[in-house]
Biopython code that builds the backbone (N, CA, C, O; Angstrom):
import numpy as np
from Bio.PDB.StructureBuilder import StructureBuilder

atoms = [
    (1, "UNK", "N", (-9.541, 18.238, 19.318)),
    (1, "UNK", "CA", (-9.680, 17.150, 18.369)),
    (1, "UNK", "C", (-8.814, 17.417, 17.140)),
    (1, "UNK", "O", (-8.243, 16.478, 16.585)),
    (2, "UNK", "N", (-8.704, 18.644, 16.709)),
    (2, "UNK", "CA", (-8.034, 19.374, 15.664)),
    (2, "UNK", "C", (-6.352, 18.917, 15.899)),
    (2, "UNK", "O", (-5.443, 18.554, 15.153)),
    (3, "UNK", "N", (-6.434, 19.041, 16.661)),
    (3, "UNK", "CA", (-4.597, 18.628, 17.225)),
    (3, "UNK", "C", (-4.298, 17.436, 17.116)),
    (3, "UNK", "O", (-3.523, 17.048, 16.242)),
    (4, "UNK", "N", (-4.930, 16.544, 18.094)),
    (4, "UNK", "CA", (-4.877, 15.414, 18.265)),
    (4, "UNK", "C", (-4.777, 14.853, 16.391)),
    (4, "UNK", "O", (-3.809, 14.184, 16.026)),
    (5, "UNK", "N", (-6.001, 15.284, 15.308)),
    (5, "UNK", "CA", (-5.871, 14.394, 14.315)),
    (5, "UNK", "C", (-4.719, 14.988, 13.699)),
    (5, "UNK", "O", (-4.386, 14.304, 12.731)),
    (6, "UNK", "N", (-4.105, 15.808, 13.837)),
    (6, "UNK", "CA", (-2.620, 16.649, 12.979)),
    (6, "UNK", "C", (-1.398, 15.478, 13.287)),
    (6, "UNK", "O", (-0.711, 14.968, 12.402)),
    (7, "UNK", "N", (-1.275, 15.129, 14.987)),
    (7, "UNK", "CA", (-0.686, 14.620, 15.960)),
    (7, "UNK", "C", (-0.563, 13.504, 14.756)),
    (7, "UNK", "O", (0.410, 13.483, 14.002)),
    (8, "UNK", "N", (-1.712, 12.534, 14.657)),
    (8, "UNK", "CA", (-2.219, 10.889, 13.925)),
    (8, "UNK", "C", (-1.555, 11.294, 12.695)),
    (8, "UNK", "O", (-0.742, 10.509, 12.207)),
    (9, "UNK", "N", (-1.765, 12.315, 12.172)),
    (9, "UNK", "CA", (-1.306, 12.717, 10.572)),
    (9, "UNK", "C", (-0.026, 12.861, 10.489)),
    (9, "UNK", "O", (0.487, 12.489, 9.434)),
    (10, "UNK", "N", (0.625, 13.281, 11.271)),
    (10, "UNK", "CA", (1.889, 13.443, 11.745)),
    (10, "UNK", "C", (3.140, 11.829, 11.497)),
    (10, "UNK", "O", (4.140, 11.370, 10.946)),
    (11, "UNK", "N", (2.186, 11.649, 12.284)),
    (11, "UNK", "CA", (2.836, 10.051, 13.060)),
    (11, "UNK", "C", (2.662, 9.489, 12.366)),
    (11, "UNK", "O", (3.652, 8.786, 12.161)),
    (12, "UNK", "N", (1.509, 9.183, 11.408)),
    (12, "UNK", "CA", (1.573, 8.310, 10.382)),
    (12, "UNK", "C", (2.337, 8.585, 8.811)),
    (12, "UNK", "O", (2.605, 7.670, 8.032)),
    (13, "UNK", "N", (2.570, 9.822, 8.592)),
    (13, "UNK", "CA", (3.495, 10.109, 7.752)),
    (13, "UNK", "C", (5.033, 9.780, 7.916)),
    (13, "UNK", "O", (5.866, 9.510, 7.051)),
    (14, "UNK", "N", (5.194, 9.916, 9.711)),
    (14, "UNK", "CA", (6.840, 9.255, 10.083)),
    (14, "UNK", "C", (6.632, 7.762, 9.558)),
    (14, "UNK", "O", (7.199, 7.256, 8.590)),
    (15, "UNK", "N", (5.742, 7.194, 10.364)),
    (15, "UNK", "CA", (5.924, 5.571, 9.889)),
    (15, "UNK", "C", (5.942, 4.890, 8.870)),
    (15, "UNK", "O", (6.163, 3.680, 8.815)),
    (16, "UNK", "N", (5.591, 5.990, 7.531)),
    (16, "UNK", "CA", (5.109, 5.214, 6.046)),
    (16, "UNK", "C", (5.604, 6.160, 5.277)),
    (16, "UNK", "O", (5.077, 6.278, 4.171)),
    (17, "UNK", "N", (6.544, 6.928, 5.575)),
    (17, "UNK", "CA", (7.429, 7.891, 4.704)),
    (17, "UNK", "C", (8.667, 6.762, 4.121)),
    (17, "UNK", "O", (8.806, 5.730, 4.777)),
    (18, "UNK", "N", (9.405, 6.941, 3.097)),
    (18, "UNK", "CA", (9.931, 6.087, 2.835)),
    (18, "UNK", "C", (11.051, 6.780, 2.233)),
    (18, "UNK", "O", (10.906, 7.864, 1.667)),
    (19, "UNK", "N", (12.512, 6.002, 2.372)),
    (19, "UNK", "CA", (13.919, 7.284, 1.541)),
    (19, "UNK", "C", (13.307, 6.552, 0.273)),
    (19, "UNK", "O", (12.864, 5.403, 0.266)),
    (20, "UNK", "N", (13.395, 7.868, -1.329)),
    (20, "UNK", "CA", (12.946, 7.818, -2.252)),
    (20, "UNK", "C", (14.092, 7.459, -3.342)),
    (20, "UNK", "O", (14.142, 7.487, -4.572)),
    (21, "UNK", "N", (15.155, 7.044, -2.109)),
    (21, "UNK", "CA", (16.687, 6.717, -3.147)),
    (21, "UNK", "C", (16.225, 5.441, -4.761)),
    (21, "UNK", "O", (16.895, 5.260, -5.777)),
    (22, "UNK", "N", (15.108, 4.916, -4.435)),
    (22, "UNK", "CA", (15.129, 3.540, -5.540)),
    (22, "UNK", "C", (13.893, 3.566, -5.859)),
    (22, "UNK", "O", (13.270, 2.559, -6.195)),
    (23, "UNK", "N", (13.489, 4.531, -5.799)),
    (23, "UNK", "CA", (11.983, 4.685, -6.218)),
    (23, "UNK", "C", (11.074, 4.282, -7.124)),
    (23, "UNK", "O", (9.855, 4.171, -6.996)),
    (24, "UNK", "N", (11.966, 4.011, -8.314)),
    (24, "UNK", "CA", (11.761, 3.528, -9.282)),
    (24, "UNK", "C", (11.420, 1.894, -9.397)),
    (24, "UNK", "O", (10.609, 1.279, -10.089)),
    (25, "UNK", "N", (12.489, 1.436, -8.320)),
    (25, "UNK", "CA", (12.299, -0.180, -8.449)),
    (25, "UNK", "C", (11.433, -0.434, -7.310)),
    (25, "UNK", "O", (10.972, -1.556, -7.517)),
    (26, "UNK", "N", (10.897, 0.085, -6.049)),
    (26, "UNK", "CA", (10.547, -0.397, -5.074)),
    (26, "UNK", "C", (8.832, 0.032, -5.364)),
    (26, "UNK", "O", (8.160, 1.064, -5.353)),
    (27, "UNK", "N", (8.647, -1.195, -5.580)),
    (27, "UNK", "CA", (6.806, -1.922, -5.579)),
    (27, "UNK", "C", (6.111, -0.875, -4.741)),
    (27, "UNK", "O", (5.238, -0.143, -5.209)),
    (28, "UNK", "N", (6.538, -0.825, -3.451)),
    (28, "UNK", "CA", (5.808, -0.596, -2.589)),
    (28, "UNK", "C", (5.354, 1.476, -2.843)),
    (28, "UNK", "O", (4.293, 2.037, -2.569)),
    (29, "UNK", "N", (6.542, 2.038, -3.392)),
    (29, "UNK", "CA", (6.554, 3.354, -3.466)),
    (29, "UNK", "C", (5.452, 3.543, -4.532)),
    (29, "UNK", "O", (4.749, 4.532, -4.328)),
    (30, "UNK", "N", (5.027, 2.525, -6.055)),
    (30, "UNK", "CA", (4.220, 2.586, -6.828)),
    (30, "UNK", "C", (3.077, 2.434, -6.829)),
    (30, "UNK", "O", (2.341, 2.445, -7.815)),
    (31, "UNK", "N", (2.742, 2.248, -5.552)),
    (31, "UNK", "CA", (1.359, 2.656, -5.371)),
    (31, "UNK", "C", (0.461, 1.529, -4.234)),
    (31, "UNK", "O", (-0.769, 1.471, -4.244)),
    (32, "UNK", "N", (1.171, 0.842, -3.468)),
    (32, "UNK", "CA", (1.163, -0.150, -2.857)),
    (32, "UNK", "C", (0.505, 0.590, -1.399)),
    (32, "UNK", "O", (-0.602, 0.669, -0.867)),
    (33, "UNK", "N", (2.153, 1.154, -1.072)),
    (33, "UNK", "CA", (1.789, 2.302, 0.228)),
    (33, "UNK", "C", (0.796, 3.260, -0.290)),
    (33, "UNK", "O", (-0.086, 3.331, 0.566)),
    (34, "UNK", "N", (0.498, 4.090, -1.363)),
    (34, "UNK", "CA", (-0.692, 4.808, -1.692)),
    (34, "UNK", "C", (-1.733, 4.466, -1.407)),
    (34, "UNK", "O", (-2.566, 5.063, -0.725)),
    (35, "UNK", "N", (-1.817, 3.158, -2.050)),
    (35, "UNK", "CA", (-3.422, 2.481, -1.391)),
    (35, "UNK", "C", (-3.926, 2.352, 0.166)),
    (35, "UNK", "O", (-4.932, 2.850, 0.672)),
    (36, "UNK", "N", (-2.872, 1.495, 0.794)),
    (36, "UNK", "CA", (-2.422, 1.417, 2.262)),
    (36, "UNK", "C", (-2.980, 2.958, 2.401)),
    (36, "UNK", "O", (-4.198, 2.934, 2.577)),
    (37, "UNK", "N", (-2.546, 4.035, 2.378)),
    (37, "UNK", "CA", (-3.186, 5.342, 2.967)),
    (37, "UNK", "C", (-4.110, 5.453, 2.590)),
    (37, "UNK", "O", (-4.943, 5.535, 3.493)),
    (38, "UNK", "N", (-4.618, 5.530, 1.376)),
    (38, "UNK", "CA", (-5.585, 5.989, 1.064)),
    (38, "UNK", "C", (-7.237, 5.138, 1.816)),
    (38, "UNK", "O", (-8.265, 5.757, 2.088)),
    (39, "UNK", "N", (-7.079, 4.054, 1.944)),
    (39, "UNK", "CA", (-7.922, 3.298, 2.460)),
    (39, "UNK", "C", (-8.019, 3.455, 4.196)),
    (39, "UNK", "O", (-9.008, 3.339, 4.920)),
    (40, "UNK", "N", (-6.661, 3.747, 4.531)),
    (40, "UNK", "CA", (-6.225, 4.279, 6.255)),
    (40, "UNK", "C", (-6.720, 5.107, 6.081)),
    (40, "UNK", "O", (-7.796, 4.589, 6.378)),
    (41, "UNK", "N", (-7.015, 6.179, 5.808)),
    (41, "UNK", "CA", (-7.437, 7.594, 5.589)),
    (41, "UNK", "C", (-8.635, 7.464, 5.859)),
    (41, "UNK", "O", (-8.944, 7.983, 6.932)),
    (42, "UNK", "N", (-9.843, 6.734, 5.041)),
    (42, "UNK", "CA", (-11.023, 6.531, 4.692)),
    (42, "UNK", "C", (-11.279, 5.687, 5.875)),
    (42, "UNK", "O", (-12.251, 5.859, 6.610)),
    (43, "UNK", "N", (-10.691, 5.082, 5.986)),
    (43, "UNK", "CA", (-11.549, 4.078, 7.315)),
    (43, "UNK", "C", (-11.449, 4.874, 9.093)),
    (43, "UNK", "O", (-12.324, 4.658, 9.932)),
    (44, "UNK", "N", (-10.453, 5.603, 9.311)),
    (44, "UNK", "CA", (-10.198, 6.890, 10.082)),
    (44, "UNK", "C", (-10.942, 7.935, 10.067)),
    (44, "UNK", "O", (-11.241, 8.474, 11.132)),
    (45, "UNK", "N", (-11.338, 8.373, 8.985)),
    (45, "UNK", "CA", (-12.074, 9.607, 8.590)),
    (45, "UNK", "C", (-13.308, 8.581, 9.365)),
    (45, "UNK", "O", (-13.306, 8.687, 10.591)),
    (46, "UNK", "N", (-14.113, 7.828, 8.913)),
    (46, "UNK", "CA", (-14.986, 7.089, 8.818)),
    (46, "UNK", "C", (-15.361, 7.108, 10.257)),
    (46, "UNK", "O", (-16.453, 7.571, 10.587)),
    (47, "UNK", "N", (-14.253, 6.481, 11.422)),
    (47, "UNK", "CA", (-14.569, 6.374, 12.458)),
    (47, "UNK", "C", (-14.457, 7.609, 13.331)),
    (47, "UNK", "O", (-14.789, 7.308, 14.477)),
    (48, "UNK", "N", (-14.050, 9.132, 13.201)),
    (48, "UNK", "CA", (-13.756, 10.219, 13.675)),
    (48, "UNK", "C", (-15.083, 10.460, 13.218)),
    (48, "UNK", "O", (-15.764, 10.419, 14.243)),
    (49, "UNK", "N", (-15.973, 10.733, 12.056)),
    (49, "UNK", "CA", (-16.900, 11.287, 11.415)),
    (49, "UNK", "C", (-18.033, 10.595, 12.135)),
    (49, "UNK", "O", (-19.028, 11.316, 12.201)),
    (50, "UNK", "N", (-18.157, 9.534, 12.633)),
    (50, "UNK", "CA", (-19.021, 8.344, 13.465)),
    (50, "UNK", "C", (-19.171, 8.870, 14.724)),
    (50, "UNK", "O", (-20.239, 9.095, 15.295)),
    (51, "UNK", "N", (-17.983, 9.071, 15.162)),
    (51, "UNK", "CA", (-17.716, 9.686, 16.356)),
    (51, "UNK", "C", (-18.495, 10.880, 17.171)),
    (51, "UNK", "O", (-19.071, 11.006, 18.252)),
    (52, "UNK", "N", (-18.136, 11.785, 15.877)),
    (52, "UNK", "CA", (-18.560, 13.266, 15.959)),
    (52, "UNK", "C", (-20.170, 13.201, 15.862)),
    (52, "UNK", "O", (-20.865, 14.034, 16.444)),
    (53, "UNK", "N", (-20.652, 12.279, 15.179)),
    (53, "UNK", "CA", (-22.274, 12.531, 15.061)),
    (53, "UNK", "C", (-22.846, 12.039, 16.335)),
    (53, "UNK", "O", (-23.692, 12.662, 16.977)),
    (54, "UNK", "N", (-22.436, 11.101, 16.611)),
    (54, "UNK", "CA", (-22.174, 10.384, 18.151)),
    (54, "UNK", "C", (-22.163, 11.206, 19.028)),
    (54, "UNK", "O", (-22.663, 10.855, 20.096)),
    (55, "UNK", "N", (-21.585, 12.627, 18.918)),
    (55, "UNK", "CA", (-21.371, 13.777, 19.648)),
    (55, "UNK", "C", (-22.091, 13.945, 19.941)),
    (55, "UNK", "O", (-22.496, 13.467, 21.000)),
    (56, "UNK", "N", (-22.906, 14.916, 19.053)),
    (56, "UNK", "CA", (-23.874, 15.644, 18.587)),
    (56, "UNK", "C", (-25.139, 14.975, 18.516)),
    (56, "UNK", "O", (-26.098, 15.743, 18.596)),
    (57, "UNK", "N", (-25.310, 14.211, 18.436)),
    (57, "UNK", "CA", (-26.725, 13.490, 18.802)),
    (57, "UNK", "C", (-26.736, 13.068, 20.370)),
    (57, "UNK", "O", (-27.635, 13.602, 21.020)),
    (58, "UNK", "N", (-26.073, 12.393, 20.911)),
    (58, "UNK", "CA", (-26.208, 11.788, 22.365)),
    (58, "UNK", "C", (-25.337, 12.332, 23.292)),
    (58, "UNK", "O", (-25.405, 11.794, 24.397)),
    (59, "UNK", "N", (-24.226, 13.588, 23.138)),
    (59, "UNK", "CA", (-23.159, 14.000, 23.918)),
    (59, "UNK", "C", (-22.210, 13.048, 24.418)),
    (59, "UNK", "O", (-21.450, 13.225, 25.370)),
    (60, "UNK", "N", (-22.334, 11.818, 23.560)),
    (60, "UNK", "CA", (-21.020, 10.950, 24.278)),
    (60, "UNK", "C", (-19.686, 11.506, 23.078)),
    (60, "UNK", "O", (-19.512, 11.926, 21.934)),
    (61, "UNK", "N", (-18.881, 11.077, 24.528)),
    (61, "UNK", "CA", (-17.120, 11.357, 24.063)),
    (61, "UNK", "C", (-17.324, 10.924, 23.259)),
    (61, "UNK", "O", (-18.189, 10.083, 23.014)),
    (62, "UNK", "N", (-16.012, 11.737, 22.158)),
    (62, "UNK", "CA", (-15.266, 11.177, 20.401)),
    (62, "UNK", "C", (-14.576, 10.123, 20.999)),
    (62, "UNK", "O", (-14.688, 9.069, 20.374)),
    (63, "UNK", "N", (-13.790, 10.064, 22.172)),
    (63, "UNK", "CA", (-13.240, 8.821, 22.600)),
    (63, "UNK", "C", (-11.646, 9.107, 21.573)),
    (63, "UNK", "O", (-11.578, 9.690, 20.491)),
    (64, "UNK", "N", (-10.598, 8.520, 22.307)),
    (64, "UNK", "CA", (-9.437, 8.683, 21.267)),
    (64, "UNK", "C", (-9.149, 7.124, 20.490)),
    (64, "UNK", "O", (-9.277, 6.072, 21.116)),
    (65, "UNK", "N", (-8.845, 7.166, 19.397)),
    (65, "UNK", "CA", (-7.921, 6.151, 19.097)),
    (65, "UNK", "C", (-6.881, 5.649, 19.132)),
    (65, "UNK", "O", (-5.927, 6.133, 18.522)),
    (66, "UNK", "N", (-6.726, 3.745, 20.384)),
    (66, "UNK", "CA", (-5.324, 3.773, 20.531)),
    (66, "UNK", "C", (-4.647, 3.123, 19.861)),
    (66, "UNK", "O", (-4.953, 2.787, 18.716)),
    (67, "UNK", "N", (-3.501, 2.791, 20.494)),
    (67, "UNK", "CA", (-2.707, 1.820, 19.464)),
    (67, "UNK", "C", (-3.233, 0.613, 18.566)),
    (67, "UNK", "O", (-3.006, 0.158, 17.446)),
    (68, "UNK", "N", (-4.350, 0.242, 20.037)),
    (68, "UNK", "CA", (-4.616, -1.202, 19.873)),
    (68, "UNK", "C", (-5.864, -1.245, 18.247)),
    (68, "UNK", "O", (-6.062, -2.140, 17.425)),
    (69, "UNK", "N", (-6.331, -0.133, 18.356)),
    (69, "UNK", "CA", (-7.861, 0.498, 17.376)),
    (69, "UNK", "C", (-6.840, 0.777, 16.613)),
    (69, "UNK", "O", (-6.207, -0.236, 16.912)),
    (70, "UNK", "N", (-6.017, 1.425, 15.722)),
    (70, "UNK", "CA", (-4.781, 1.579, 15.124)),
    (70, "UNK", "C", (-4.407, 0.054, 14.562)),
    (70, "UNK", "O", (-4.707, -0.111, 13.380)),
    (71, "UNK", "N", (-3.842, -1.003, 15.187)),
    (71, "UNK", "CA", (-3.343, -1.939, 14.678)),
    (71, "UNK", "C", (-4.474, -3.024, 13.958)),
    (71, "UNK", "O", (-4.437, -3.860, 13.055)),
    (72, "UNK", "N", (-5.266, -2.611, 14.697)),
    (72, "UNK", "CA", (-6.864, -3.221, 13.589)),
    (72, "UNK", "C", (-7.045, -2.515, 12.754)),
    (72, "UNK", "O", (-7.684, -3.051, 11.849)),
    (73, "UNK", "N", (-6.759, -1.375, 12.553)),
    (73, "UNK", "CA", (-7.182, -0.564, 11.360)),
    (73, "UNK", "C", (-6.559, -1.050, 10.363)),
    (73, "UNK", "O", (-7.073, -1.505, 9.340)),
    (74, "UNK", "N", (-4.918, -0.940, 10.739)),
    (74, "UNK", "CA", (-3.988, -1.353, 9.712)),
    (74, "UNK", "C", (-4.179, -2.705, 9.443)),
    (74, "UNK", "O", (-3.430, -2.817, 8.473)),
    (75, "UNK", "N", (-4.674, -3.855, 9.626)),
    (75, "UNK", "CA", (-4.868, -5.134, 9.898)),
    (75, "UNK", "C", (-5.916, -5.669, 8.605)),
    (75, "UNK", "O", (-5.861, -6.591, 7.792)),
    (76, "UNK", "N", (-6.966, -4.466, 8.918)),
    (76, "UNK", "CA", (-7.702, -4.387, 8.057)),
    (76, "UNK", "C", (-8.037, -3.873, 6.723)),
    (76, "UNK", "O", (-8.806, -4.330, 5.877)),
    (77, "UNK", "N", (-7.200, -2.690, 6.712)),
    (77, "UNK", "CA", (-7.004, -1.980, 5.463)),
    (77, "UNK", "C", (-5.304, -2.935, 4.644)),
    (77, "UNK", "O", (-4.720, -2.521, 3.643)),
    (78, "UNK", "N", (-5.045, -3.752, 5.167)),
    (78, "UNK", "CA", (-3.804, -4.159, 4.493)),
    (78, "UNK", "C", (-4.697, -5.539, 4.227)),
    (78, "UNK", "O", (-3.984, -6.401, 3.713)),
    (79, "UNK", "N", (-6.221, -6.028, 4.464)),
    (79, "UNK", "CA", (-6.478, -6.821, 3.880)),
    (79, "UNK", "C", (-7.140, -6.620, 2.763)),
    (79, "UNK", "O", (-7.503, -7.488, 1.969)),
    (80, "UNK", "N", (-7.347, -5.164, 2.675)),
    (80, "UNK", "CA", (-8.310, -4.545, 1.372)),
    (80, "UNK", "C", (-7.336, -4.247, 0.722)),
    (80, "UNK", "O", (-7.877, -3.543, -0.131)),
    (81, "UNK", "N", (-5.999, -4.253, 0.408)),
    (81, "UNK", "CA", (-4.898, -4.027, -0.484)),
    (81, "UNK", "C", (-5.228, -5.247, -1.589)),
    (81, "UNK", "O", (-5.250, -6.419, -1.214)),
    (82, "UNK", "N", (-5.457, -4.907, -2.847)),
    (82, "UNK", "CA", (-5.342, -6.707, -3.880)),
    (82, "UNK", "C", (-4.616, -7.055, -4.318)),
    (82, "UNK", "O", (-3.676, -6.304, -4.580)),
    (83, "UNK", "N", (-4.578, -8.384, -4.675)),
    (83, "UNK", "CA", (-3.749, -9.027, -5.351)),
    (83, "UNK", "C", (-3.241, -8.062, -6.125)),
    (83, "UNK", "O", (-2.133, -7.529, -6.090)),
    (84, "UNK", "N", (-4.439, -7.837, -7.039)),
    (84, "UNK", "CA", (-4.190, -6.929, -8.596)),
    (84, "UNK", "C", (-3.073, -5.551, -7.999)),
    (84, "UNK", "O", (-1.972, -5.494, -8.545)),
    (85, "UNK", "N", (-3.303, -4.820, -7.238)),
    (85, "UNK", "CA", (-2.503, -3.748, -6.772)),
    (85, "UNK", "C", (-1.317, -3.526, -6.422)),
    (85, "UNK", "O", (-0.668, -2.483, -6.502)),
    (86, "UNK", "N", (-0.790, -5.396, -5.688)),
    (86, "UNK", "CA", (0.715, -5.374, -5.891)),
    (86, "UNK", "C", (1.091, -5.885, -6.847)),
    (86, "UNK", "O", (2.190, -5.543, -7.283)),
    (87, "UNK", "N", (0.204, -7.046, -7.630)),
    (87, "UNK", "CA", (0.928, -7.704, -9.459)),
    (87, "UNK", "C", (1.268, -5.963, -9.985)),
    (87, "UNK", "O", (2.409, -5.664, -10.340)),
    (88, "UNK", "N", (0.490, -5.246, -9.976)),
    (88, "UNK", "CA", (0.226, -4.251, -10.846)),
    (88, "UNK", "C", (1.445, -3.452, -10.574)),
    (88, "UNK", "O", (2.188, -3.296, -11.542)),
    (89, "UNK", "N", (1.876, -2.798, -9.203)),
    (89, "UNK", "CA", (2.681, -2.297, -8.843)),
    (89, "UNK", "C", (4.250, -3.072, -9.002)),
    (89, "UNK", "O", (5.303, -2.435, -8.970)),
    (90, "UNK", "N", (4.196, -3.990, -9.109)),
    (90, "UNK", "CA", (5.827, -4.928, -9.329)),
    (90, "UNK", "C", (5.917, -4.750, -10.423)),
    (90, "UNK", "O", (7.102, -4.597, -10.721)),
    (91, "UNK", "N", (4.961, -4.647, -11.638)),
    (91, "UNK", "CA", (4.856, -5.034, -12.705)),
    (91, "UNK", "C", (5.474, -3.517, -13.449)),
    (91, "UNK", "O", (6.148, -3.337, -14.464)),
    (92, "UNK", "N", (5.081, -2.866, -12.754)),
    (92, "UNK", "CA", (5.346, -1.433, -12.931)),
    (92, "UNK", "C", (6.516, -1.295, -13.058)),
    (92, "UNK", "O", (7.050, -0.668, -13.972)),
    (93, "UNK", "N", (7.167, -1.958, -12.009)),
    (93, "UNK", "CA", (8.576, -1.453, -11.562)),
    (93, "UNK", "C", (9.989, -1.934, -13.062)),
    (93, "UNK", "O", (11.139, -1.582, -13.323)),
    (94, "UNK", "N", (9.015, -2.839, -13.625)),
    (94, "UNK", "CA", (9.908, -3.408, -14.679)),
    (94, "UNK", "C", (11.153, -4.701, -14.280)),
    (94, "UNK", "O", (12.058, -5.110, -15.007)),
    (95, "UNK", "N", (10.771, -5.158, -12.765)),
    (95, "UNK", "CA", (11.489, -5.940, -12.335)),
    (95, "UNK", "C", (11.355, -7.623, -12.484)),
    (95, "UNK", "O", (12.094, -8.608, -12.467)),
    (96, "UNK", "N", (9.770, -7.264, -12.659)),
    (96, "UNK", "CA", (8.847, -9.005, -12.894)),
    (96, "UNK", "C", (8.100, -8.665, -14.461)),
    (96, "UNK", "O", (7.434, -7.635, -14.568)),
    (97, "UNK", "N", (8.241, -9.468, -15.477)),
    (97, "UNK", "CA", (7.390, -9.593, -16.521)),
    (97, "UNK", "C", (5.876, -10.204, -16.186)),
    (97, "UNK", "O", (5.660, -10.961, -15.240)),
    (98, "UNK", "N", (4.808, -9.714, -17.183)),
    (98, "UNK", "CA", (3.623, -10.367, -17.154)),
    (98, "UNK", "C", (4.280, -11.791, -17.603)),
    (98, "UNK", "O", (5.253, -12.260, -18.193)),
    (99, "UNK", "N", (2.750, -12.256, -16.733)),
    (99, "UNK", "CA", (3.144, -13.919, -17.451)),
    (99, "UNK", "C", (2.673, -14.512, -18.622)),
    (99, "UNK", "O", (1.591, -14.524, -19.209)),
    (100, "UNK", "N", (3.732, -14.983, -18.798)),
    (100, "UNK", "CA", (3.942, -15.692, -20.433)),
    (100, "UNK", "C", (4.532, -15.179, -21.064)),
    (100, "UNK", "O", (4.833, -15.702, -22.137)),
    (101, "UNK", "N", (4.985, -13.946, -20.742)),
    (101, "UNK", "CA", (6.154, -12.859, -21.979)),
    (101, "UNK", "C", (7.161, -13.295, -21.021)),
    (101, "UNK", "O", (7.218, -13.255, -19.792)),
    (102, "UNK", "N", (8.169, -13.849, -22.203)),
    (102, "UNK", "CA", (9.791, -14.231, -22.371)),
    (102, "UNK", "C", (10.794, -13.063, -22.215)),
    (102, "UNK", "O", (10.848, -12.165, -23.055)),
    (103, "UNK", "N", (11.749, -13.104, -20.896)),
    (103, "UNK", "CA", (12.365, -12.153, -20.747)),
    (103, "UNK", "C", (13.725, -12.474, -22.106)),
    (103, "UNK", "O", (13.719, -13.186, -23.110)),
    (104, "UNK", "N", (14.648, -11.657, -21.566)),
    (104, "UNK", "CA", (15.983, -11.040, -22.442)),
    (104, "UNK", "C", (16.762, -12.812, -22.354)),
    (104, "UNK", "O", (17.160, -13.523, -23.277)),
    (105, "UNK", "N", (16.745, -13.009, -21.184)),
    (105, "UNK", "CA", (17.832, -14.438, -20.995)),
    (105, "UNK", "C", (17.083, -15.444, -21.831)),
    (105, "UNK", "O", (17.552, -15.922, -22.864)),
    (106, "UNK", "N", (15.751, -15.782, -21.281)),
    (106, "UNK", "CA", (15.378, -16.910, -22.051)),
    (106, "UNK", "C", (15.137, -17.004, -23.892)),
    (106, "UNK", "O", (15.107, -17.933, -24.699)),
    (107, "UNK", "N", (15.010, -15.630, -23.975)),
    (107, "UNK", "CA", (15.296, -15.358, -25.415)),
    (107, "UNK", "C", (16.250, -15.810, -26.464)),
    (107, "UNK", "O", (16.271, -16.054, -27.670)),
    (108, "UNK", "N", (17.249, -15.802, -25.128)),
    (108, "UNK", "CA", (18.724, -15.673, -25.814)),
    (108, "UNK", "C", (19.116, -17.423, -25.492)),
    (108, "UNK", "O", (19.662, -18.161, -26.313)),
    (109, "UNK", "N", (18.711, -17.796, -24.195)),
    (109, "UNK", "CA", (18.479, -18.987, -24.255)),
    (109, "UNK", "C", (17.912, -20.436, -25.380)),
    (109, "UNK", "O", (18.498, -21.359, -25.947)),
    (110, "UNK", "N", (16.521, -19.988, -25.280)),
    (110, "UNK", "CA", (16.178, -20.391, -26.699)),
    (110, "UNK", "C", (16.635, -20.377, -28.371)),
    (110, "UNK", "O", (16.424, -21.223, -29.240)),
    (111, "UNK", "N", (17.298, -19.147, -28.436)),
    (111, "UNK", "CA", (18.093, -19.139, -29.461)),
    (111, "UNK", "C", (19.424, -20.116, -29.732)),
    (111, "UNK", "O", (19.620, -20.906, -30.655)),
    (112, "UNK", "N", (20.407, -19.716, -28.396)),
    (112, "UNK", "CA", (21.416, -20.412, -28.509)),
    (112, "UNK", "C", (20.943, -21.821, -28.690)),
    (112, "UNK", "O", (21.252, -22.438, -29.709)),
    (113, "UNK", "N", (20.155, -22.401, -27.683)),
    (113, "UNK", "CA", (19.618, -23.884, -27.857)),
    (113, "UNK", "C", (19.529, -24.367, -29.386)),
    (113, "UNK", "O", (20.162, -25.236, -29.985)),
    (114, "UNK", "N", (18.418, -23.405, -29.843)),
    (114, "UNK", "CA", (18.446, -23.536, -31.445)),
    (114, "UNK", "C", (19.497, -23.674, -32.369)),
    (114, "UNK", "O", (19.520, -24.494, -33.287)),
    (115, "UNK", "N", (20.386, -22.828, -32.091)),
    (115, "UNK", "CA", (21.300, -23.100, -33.062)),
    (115, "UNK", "C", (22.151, -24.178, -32.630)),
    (115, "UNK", "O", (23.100, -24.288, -33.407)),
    (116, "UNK", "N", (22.176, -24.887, -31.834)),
    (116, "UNK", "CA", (23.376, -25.808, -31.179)),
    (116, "UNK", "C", (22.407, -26.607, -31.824)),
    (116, "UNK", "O", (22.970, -27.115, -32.794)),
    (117, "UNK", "N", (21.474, -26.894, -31.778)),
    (117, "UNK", "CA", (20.647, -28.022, -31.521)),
    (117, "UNK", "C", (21.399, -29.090, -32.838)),
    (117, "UNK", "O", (21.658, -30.292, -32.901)),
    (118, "UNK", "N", (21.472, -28.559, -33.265)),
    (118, "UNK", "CA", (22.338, -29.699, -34.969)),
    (118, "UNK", "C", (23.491, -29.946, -34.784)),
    (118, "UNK", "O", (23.972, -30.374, -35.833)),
    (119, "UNK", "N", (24.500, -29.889, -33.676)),
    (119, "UNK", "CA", (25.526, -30.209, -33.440)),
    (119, "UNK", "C", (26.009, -31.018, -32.930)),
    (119, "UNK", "O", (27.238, -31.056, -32.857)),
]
sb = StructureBuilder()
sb.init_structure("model")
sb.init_model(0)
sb.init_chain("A")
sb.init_seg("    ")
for serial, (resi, resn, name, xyz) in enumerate(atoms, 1):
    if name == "N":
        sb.init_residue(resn, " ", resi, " ")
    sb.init_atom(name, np.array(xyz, "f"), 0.0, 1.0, " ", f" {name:<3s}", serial, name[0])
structure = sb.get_structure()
């Protein structure tokens, strides 16, 4: 069982590892994919730990998890991701302003407008 979950730990670090070249701007590196694991983690643990008592009380198999138990997991833990967690994470990145704060262009926009405006 020890193997097998290294194996899952393994594999799921290939699939959600990410090149860290833009790290700075990409949403998803700020904590987006963090959550995504962290909640994969917990809902895995959850059903291995279910499993095992399952063991140990009635001697039925841990049973493995396949792809198909896998793509519900992810299905499900990417519906417990919130709103708030990716606003929060874009917001981070310095790429999207909160709303209602006036970026650099429209600033400059509004100004120029202003001063033309008497002409």
């Amino acid at each position: 069982m020890l193997q097998h979950m290294l194996y899952l730990k393994i594999q799921l670090s290939r699939i959600l590892s990410l090149n860290t070249f833009l790290q700075h701007f990409q949403p998803c590196d700020q904590g987006i994919i963090n959550s995504f694991k962290v909640q994969y983690r917990k809902l895995y643990l959850h059903n291995r730990f279910k499993a095992f008592d399952n063991f140990n009380e009635h001697g039925t198999e841990l049973g493995e998890i396949d792809i198909k138990k896998c793509i519900k997991y992810i299905a499900r833990v990417w519906d417990n991701v919130t709103n708030d967690t990716i606003k929060n994470c874009w917001l981070k990145t310095g790429i999207i302003l909160e709303y209602g704060e006036p970026s650099d262009n429209e600033s400059v926009n509004r100004e120029v407008y202003e001063n033309n405006a008497d002409i």
